[in-house]
C-alpha positions, 0 to 999 in steps of 0.5 A: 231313676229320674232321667230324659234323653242326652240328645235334648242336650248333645242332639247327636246322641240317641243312645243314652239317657242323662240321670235328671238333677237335682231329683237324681241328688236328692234320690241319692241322698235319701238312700244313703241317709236311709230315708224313705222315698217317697214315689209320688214325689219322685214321679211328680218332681221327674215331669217337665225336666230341666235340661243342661242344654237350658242352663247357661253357665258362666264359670269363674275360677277363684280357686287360686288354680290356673286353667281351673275355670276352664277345666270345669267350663270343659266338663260342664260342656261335655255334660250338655250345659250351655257355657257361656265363658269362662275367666279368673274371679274378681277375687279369691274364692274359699268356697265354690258358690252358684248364684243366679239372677231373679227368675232363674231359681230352677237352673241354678238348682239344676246345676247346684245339684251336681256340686257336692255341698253347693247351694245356688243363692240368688243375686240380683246383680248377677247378669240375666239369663246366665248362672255364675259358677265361682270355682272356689278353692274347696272344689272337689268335682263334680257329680 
């Protein structure tokens, strides 16, 4: 299983390890769609981790829920990501989305993947440096 040390997240925790994403997802995927996994690969994609502490999230609630941004921006903390805010959408959101600014592909993903169904989308307008999480009224949780 792909993983690296939580403190490179929460520095005071050196007892535990994090499962690395979006490779710990895809590992997942492949075995319960009974796909053959490739090992090379597996061990290729796990060099140079992208750590939740290096993501930086802003967590919008379009869900339609109150205290549903903040509730996520809480879970995402505790799972090392860096929030940055969390407020109400511009607008309703069906579906929850994660979209992110020119040259942050592999944090979008990194987050992306622990979404069930949710794929990160570039936005060239969205504000450098930081992934936009619209909580959408589909949000189910996270993995």
């Amino acid at each position: 299983m792909p993983n690296y040390g939580r403190e490179a997240d929460v520095p005071s925790d050196k007892a535990n390890v994090v499962w690395q994403y979006p490779q710990a997802a895809d590992l997942f995927t492949s075995l319960a769609k009974d796909h053959e996994v490739d090992k090379k690969k597996l061990a290729a994609d796990s060099k140079g981790p992208v750590y939740a502490a290096s993501v930086r999230v802003q967590v919008l609630n379009g869900s339609g829920v109150p205290g549903q941004a903040a509730k996520v921006a809480e879970t995402l903390r505790m799972a090392g990501y860096s929030i940055t805010g969390a407020g109400n959408a511009p607008t309703s959101a069906e579906k929850t989305t994660v979209t992110y600014p020119p040259g942050l592909e592999q944090l979008a993903a990194v987050l992306a993947s622990r979404l069930p169904g949710v794929a990160a989308e570039p936005d060239p307008d969205a504000m450098a440096g930081t992934v936009i999480l619209v909580v959408g009224a589909d949000f189910t949780g996270m993995r």
